[in-house]
N, C-alpha and C positions, 0 to 999 in steps of 0.2 A: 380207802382214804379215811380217816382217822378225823377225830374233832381240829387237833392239835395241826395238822396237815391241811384242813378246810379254812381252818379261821390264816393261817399265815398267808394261803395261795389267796384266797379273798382280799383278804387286806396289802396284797402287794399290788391290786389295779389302784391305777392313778388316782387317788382323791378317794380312796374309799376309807369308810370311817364304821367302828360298831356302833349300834346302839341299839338299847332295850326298852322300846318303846311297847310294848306287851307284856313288861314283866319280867323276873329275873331269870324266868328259865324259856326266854324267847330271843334271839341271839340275831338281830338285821346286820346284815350289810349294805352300805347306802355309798350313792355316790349323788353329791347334790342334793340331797336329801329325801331322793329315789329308794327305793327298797331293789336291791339284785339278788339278795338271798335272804334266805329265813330259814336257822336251824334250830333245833332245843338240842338238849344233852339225853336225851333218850335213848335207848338202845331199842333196834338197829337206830343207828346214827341216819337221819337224814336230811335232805337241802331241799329247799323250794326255789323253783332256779324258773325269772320268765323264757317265755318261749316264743318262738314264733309257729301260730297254728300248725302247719303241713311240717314242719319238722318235730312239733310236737307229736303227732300223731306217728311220725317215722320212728324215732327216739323207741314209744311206745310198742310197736311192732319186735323194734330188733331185741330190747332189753325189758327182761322181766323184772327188773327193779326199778323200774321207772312209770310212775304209774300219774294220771292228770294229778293237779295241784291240789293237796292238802288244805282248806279254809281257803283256796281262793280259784279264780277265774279259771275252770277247766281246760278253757279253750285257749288263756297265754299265759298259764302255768305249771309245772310239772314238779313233783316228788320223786326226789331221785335219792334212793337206800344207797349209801357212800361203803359201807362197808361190808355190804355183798358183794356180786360177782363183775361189777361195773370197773373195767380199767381206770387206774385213778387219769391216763390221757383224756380220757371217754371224760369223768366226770369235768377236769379243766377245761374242755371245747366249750362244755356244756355252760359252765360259768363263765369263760369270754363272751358267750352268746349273750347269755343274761345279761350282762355288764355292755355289753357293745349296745343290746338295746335297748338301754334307759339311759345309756350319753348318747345315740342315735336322734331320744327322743327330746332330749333337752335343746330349749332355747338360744339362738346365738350367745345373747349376754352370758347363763350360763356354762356353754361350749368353752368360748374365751377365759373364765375363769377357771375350768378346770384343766385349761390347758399352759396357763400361768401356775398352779400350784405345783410344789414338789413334788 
């Protein structure tokens, strides 16, 4: 999976928006003002995708490019190399997971308005 392929699949969940709240070459995707991913333009290309522990830990096991979270929470985030040997299926499960839980974890109020937007 590609930058070009990442940032589109990202930005087609519901209410998800970019922003570069670290700078020009730190690249979030937010939903609600959540962070679900964090890429740079580095090569190898990669995602900081949250997690849930025990599937973090699985993920780790089966795939050598997926390694705990780069600058964050080892244990509910992981670094996952897009354009190594990782099916780009693989990598999307991966990103719904992220995305499913930071709207999992948001507020009713918030829930209902991301369920009113576009």
């Amino acid at each position: 999976m590609n930058i070009e392929q990442l940032h589109e699949y990202c930005l087609s969940k519901k209410g998800a928006v970019e922003d570069y709240p670290f700078g020009e070459e730190t690249l979030c995707f937010k939903v609600a003002g959540k962070i679900f991913a964090i890429t740079s333009f580095s090569i190898p290309l990669s995602v900081n995708l949250k997690c849930d522990p025990e599937l973090a830990m699985d993920l780790r096991e089966r795939f050598e490019d997926v390694q705990p979270g780069f600058h964050m929470n080892k244990k509910h985030w992981n670094t996952v190399i897009t354009d190594g040997g990782i099916p780009d299926r693989e990598i999307k499960k991966m990103i719904d997971h992220s995305y499913e839980l930071i709207v999992t974890g948001l507020n009713k109020k918030q829930r209902d308005l991301l369920e009113k937007s576009d």
